[in-house]
N, C-alpha and C positions, 0 to 999 in steps of 0.2 A: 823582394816582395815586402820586407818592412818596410822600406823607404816608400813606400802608396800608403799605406794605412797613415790615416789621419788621427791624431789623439784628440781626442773631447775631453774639455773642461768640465768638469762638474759644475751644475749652476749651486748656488751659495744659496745656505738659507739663512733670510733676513730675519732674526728674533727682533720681535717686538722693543718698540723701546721702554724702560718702565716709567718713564715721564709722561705717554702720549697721552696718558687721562688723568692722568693730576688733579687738570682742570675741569675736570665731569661736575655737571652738576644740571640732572634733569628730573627722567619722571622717576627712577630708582632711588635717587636722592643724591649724596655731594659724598665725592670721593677724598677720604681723608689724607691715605698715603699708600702707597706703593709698599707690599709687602718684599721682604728678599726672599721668600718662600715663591715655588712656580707649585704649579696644581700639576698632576701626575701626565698631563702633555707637556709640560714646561713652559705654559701661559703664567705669565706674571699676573700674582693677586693681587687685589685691591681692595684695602679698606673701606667697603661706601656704608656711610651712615643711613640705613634706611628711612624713604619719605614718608612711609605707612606707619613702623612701628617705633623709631628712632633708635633703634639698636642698630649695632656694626657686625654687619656682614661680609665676607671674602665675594669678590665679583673677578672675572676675569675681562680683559679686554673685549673679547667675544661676546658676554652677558652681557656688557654694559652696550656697549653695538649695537644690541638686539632687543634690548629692554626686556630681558631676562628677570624674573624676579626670584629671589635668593626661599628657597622650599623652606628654611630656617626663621622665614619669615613666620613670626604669627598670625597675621593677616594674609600669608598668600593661602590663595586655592589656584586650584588644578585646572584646567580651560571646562573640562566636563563636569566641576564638582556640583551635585545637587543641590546642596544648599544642606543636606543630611552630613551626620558623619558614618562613618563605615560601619560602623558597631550598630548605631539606627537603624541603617538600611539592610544588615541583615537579620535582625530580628524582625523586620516586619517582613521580608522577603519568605525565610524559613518556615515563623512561627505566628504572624501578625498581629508582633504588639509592638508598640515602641519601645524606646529605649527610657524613656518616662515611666512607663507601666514594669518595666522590667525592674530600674531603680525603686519604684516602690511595693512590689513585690516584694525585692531582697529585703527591703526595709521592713516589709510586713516579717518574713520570717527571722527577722533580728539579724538580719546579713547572716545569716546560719546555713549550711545545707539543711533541708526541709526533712533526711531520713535518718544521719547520722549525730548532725547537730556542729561539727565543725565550721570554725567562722571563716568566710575571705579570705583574711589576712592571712591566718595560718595555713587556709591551702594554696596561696601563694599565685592565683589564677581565680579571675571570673567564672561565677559556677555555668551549667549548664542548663539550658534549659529543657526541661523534660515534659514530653506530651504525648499526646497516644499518637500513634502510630497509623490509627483508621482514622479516627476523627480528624487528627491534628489541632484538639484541644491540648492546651497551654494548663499541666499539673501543679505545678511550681518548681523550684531551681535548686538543684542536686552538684553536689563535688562531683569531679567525672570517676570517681572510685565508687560510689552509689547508681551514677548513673548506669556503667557499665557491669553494676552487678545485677540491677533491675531489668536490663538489656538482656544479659543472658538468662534469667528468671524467666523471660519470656513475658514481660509484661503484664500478666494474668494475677489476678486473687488466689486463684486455687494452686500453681507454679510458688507462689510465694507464703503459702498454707503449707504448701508437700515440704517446703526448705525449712520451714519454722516447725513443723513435726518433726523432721530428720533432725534438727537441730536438739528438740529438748527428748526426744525418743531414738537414739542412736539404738544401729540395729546391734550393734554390738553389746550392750548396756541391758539391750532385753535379752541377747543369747546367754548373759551370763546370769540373768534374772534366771529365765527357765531352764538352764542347767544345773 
């Protein structure tokens, strides 16, 4: 019964050559040189000097094939980009302001949170933008440590009256007053 069974060959896979694009030179731009590095398929990379920004970017034979443009590029966008950046489009989506209005906003309140007074830099993240909640009026721009205590506050004048009486009138402060 062994002697019927036929063996198959495995077919061979042909890696790429890393010469085949040497010679690239189109709408990406002109390939400098064949890296010895492969990219995590084990496509060999290629140095191509970008036509858009003139910096060197990694392409692989496939990118270049396809006219792939390198995301590292400063000039690429995306097939759907609006011409916005992301950060734009959801503040006007959210809260409807631009991203214009927002920078000078921050600028108005000294790049500061507007409750506690910490700057930017030091919280280490873009503030928040804080608005009512019915209206969806735009208050000004809060650390998310202010925002999320104003959130729990309940949003209200009188929520954040009870917390600033609790505060300087601890009930405990008057039970040992009137004892």
């Amino acid at each position: 019964m062994q002697d019927d069974m036929k063996t198959v060959d495995k077919p061979k896979i042909v890696k790429p050559n890393r010469h085949l694009y040497l010679d690239y030179n189109g709408v990406l731009g002109r390939v400098i040189s064949a890296s010895d590095d492969r990219d995590v398929c084990g496509s060999v990379v290629y140095s191509v000097e970008c036509a858009s920004c003139g910096e060197v970017h990694g392409r692989t034979a496939r990118q270049l094939k396809g006219n792939v443009r390198s995301t590292d590029c400063e000039h690429y966008r995306s097939w759907n980009w609006s011409g916005l950046h992301a950060r734009d489009v959801a503040l006007r989506r959210q809260y409807g302001i631009t991203l214009q209005e927002y920078n000078e906003l921050s600028a108005f309140q000294g790049h500061a949170c507007a409750m506690c007074g910490i700057d930017e830099e030091s919280n280490g993240k873009k503030f928040t933008v804080d608005h009512d909640h019915t209206t969806n009026e735009v208050r000004g721009l809060l650390c998310s440590r202010c925002n999320s205590a104003l959130g729990i506050l309940g949003d209200t004048l009188q929520d954040a009256a009870n917390a600033y009486y609790y505060l300087k009138n601890t009930p405990y402060n008057e039970y040992k007053e009137n004892t």
